[in-house]
Backbone bond lengths (Angstrom), bond angles and torsions (degrees), N, CA, C in turn:
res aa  C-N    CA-C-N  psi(-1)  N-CA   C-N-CA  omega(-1)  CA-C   N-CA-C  phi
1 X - - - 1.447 - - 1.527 110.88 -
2 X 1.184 119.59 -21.24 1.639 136.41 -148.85 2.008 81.27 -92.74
3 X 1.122 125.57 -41.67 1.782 141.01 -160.37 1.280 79.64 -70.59
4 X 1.831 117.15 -75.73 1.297 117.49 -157.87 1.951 119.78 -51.38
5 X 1.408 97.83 -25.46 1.496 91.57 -175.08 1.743 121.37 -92.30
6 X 1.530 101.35 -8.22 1.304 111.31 161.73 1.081 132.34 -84.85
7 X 1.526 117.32 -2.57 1.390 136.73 171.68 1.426 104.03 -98.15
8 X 1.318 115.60 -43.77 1.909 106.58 166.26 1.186 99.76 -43.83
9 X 0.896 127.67 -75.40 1.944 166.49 -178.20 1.722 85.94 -0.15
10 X 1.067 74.11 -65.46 2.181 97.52 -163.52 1.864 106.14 -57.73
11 X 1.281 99.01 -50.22 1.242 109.76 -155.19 1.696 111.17 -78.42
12 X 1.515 104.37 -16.79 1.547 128.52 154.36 1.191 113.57 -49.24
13 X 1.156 107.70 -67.48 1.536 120.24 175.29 1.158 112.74 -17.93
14 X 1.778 86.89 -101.05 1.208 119.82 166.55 1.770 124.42 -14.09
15 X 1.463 105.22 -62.55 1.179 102.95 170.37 2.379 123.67 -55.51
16 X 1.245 83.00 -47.54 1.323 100.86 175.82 1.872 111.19 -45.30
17 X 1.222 116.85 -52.69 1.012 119.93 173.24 1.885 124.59 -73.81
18 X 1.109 112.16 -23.34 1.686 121.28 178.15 1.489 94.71 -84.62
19 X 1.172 125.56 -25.01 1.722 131.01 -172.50 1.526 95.87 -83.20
20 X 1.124 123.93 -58.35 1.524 136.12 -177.82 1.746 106.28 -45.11
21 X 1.484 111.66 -57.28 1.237 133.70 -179.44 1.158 136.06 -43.18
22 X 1.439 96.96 -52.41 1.598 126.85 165.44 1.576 99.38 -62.45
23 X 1.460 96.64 -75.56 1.504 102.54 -147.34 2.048 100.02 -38.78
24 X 1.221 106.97 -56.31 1.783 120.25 173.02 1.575 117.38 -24.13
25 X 1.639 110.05 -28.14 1.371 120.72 -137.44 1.581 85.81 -115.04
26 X 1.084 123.34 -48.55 1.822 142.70 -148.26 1.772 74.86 -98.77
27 X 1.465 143.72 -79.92 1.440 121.57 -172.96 1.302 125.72 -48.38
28 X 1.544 121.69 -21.52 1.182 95.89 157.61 1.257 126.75 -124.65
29 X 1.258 117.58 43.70 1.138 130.66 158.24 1.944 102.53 -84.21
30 X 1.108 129.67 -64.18 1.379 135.96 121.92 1.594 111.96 35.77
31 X 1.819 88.39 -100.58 1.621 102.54 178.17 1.582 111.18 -33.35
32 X 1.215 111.34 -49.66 1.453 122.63 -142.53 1.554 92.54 -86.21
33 X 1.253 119.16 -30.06 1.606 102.55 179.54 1.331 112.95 -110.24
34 X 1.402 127.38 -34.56 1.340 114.41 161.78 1.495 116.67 -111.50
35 X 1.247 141.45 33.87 1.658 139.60 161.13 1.403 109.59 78.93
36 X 1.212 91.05 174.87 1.915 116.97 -145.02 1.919 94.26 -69.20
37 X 0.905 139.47 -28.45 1.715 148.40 171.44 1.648 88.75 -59.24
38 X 1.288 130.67 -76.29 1.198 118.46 -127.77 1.582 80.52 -97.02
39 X 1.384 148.04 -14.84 0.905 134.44 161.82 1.979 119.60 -73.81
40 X 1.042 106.55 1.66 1.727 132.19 173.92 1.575 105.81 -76.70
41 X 1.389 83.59 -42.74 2.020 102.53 -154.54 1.949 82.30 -71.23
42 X 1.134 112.18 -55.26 1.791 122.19 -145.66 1.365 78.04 -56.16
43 X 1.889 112.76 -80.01 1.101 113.91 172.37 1.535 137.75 -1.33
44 X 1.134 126.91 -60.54 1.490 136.40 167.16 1.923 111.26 -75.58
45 X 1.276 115.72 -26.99 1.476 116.98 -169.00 1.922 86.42 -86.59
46 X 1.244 132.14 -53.91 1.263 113.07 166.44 1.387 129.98 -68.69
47 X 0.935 134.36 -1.89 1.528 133.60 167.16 1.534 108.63 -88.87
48 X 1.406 119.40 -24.02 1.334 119.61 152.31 1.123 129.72 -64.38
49 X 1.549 129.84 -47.48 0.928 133.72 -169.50 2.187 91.80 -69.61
50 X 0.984 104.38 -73.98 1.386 117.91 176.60 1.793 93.86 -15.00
51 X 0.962 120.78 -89.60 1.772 140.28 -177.36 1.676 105.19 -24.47
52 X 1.439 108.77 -27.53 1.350 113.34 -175.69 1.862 111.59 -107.79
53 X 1.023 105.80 -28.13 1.451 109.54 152.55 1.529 116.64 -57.87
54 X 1.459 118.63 -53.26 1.410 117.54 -173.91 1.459 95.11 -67.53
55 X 0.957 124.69 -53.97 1.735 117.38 173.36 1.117 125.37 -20.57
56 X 1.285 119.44 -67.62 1.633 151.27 -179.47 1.659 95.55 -49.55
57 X 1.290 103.62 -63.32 1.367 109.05 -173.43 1.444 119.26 -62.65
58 X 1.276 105.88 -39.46 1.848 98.70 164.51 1.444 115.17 -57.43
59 X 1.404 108.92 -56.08 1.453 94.60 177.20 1.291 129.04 -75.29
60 X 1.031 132.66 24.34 1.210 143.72 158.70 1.532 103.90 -81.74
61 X 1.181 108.28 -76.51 1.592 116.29 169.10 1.611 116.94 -13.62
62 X 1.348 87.51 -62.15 1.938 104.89 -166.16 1.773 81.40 -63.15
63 X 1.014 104.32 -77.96 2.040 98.91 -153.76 1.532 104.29 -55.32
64 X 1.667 135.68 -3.61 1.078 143.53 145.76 1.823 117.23 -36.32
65 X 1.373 86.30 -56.40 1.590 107.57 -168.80 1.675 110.14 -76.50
66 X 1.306 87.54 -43.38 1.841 79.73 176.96 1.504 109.63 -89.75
67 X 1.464 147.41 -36.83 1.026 124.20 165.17 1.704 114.67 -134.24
68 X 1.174 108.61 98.65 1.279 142.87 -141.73 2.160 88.33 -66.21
69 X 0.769 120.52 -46.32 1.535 124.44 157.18 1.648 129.57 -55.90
70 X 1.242 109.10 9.04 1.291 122.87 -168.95 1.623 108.40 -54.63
71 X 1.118 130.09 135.62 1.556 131.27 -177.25 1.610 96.24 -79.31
72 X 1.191 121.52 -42.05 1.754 97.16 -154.89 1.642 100.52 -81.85
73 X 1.608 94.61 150.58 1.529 117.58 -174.86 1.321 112.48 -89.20
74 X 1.314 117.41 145.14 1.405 118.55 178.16 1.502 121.06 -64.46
75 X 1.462 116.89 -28.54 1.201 125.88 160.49 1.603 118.77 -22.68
76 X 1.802 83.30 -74.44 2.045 106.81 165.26 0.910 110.96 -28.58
77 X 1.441 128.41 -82.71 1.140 135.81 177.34 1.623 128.48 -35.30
78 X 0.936 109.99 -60.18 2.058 117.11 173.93 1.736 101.63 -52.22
79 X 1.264 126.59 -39.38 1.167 122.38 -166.61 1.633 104.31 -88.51
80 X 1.293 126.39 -16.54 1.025 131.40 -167.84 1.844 86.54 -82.57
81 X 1.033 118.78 -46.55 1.863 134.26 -157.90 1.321 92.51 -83.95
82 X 1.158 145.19 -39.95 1.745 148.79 155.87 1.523 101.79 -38.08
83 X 1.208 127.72 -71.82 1.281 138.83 156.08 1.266 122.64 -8.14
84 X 1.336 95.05 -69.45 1.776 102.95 177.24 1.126 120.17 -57.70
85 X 1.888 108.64 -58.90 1.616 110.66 176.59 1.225 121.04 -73.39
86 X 1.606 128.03 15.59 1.689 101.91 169.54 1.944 81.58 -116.21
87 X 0.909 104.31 -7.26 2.233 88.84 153.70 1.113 115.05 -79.83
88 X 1.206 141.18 -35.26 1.134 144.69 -170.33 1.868 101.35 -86.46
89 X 1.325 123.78 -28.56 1.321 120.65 172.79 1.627 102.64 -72.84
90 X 1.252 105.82 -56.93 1.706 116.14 -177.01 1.474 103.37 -42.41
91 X 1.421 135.32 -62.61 1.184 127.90 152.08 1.262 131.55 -3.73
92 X 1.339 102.13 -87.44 1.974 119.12 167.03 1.448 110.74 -21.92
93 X 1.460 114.54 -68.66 1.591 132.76 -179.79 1.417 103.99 -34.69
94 X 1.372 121.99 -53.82 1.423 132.47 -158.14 1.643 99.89 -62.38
């Protein structure tokens, strides 16, 4: 169990930082071709999306921990939390 949570561990990271990376890279790529609004917009549409990944990923974790055989895939999960945050962005817009 001690393997499995140092490989979450990692892969948190990991993710955390390629999410960070991008997102930095893609706004101003953004800024620079269509201006400071639509680089606002990306800005907030990836920190959502991001917020709902880390979501997904906690609960993955947690139902990891309590029943360590758990069927649902983290895959499931992230796409389910993608889901949420571009309704919850679509919302905002309105």
């Amino acid at each position: 169990m001690a393997f499995c949570g140092r490989i979450c561990d990692a892969v948190e990271v990991a993710g955390k930082n390629v999410l960070s990376t991008s997102s930095v890279a893609t706004t101003g790529l953004v800024s620079h071709r269509y201006g400071e609004q639509a680089a606002e917009l990306t800005t907030e549409s990836l920190d959502a999306a991001g917020h709902a990944i880390g979501t997904a990923w906690a609960v993955f974790k947690i139902r990891k921990a309590i029943d360590p055989k758990s069927s649902i895939k983290p895959t499931s999960l992230a796409k389910s939390a993608v889901k949420a945050a571009a309704a919850e962005l679509k919302a905002k817009r309105r």
